[in-house]
Structures are given as C-alpha cells and as structure tokens.
N, C-alpha and C positions, 0 to 999 in steps of 0.2 A: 504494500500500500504506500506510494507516493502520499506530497501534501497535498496534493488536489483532490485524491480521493479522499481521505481525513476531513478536510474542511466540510468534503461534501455530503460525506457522513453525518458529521458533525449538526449541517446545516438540514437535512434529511431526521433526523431526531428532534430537532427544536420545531419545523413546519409540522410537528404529527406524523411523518409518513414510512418512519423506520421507530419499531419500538426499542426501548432501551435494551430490553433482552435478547434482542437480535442485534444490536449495534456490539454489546458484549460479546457476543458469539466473533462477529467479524475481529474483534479486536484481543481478545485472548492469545491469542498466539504472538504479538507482539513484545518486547521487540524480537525474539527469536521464538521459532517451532523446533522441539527435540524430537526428531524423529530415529533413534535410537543410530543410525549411524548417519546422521549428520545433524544438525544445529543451524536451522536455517536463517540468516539474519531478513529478519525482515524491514528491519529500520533503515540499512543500509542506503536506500534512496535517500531518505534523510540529512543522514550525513553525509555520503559521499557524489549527490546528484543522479547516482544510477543504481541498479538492483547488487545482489552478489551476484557473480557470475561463476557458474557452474565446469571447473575443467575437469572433461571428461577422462583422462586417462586417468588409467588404475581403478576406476569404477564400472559395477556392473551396470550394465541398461536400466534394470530396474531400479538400480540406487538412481542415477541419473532421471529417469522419468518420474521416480516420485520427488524429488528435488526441485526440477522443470514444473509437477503439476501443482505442488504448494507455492510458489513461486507467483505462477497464474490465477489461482484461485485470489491470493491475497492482492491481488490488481497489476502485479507486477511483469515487464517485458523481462523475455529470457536473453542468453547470451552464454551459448555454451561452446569452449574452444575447446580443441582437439580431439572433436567428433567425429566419427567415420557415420557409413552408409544404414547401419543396424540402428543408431542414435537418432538420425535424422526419423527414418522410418516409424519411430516406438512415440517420439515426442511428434511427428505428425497426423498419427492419430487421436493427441490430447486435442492439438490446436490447427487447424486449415491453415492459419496463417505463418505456418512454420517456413522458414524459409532455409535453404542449405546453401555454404557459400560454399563449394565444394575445392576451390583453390587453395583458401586458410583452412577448409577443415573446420568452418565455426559455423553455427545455429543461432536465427537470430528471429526470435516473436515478439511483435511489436503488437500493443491494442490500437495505435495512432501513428500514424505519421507522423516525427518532430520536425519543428520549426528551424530551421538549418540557419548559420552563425553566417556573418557576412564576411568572415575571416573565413581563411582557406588554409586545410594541412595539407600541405605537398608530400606524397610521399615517393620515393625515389629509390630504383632499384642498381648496385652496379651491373651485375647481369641477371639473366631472365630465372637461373636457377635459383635465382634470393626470394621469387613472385611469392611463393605460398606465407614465408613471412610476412611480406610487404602487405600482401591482399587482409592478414591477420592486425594489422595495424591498420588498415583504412577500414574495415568492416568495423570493427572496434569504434575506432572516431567517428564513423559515419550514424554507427545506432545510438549515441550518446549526442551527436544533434551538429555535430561538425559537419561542414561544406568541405570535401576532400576531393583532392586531383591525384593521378597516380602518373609516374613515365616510368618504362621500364628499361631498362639494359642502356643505363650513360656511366659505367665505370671508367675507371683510368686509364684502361687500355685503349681507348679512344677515348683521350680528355675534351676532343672540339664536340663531344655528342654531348654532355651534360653544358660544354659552355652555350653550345646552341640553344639551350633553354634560361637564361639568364630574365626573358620578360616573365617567366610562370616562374622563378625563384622568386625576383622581387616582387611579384604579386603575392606569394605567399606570408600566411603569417606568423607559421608554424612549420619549420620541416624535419621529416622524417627521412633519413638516409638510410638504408636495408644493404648488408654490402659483406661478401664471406671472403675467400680468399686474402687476401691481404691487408683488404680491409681499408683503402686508403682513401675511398669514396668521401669522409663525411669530411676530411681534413680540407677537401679539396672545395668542398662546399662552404664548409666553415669560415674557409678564408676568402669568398665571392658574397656571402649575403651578411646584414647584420640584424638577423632575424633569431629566434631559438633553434639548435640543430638537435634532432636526438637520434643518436646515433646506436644501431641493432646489429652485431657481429654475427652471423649466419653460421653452420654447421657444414655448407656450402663451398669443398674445396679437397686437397689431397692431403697426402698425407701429413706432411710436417704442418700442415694447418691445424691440428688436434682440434678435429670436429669443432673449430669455431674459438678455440682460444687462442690461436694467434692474430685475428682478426681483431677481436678485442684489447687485448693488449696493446695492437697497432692504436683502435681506438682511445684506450687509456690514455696511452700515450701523444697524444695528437697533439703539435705545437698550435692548432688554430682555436682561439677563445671561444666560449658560447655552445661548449657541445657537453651535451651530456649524453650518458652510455648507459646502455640497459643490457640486462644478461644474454646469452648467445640463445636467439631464438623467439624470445620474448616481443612479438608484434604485438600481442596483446597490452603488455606495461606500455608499450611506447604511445601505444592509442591511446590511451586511456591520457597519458603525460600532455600529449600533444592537445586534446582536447582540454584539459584544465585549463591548459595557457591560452589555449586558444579564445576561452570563454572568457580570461581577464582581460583579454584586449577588446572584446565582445561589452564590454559592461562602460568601457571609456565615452562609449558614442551614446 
C-alpha cells in the first residue's frame, strides 16, 4: 500500500463507505507480513518511493509467487529480477498485466502507468554482451517513473562511436555506463559530461577478467571525478541510484 492508497482509505472510512473492521483487515499486515519464509515489507513505498523488490534466484516459484501475490493484494506494483520463463509464467497467472522483460530477466506489474521525470537516465553499453545488465538498469529506472534512453555497443574500442553521441550525453541527466572487459567505458564518459556517472562492471569478458572484477577495479580506480561504482552485475542498484538522482533534479523545477 502506497500513500495514495492510505489517504484513500483513510478518506473511504470517514465518507461511511469502508467500515472500520475492514479498513483493519486491509491494514494488519503493515508494516510487514510474516509469511514464514519471508517478511514482506510493506511500508517500503513509504520510505523508499517504490515497493521491495523481489530477487528471484535461490527461490522456489512458489516462495516467489506468494511474495509477488501479497505484494499485489496490499496495492502494491511488482519488480522481480532475475526471473527466468517458469516465474514469468506462475506470476502471470496472479496478474494479466505481468509483463517479462526477457533481456534483464526482470518482471514488472504495474496497477498504473507513472508519470515519467522530464530528466533523462542515459544508459550506455561498451559492447552488446553488457545489454542484459544494461536493459536491468533501465527496466529498473523506467518502472520507478524515470524517462530512460539506452545506446548500445560505444566502448573504447571505437572511442568516435560513444563520442558521436555527445548531444544524448549532454541531454542526459543521469548516466548509467554498463561496461565488462576492461572496463574503461565510464572513465571515458566521466571525463566528457559533468553530469552523475554510475558506473556497473559486467561479468562480460575472458579470463584474467575474473568474471567482472577487473573491470571494477578499472572502475574503482578511475582518475575521472563524479563516478560512482556499483557491484559487478548489479543493473538493478544502479536503476534504482540513477532514478533517486534523477528525481532530485526533478523537484528543482
């Protein structure tokens, strides 16, 4: 339950048209439901402008789908990453408006269409093998009410292909750089826009790349200011990052 359903609750009990003993029922399970293997936050809108989100690996379907159906019941949109085909399937029978992004791997039910930020998260691939992160960071931004643009495949290896995008940098307000192998993409952005960079190391590479920790480290290490690094793989944190910022520039106008 959001505050807009709250209020309207609220407002639904004082006109007569919800009695208290039902309003109590709705409300009982706040701020968390214990449902013996999980602890559902329901306040979470609340506090952090969006629902919990649900990651699927190491959980059975059925923990997942009853997770996803109390989720729904209490007014709430889903958003579950690293979902395969069985998941989509199981929480499309709770809800029609399931939707599968099948590139990130994430599940995303929405009651409403949000009203989308007049700020833009860029987000930007070095090569095409980084997409399934990348798509998992704009899917992210995009159900949380962000306006997101994606380019795919402008790494280092041809550096005139991300410079050819310089009008969709500086239009952005927020960018997101998704980048395995060496990892030198966000440096290189970093030091072109002076906007927030957040920069995702991919698992995207051979061998001396350790499944995505040299890539990082590249990024830790980055002499270009303004970048911040999220763990190898993590589209979802970086969504989520990007849209916070994105909303504080959203509240200036």
């Amino acid at each position: 339950m959001n505050k807009s359903d709250l209020t309207r609750l609220l407002q639904s009990v004082r006109s007569g048209k919800t009695d208290v003993e039902t309003a109590l029922t709705r409300l009982k399970h706040l701020p968390f439901e214990d449902v013996a293997y999980a602890h559902i936050d329901h306040h979470r809108h609340l506090r952090h402008g969006m629902p919990e989100v649900i990651y699927c690996a190491g959980k059975t379907i059925s923990q997942v789908v009853g997770i996803a159906e109390r989720l729904l019941k209490a007014g709430s949109d889903v958003l579950a990453t690293r979902a395969d085909d069985a998941v989509f399937k199981a929480i499309k029978k709770l809800d029609r408006r399931t939707v599968y992004h099948r590139a990130s791997r994430v599940i995303v039910v929405q009651h409403a269409a949000k009203k989308l930020t007049s700020g833009v998260v860029l987000v930007l691939t070095a090569g095409t093998s980084d997409i399934p992160v990348a798509e998992e960071a704009a899917v992210t931004a995009g159900m949380m009410g962000s306006a997101v643009q994606t380019v795919f495949d402008v790494g280092v290896a041809g550096v005139h292909r991300v410079l050819s995008k310089r009008v969709i940098l500086d239009a952005a307000r927020v960018v997101i750089v998704v980048a395995g192998m060496d990892g030198a993409l966000p440096s290189v952005v970093g030091g072109l826009v002076d906007k927030p960079v957040i920069a995702v190391p991919t698992s995207v590479g051979y061998g001396a790349g350790f499944q995505g920790l040299a890539p990082l480290l590249t990024m830790l290490n980055s002499c270009a200011a303004g970048i911040a690094v999220m763990n190898i793989d993590n589209g979802f944190g970086a969504g989520v990052l990007a849209h916070r910022i994105n909303v504080l520039g959203e509240r200036q106008f």
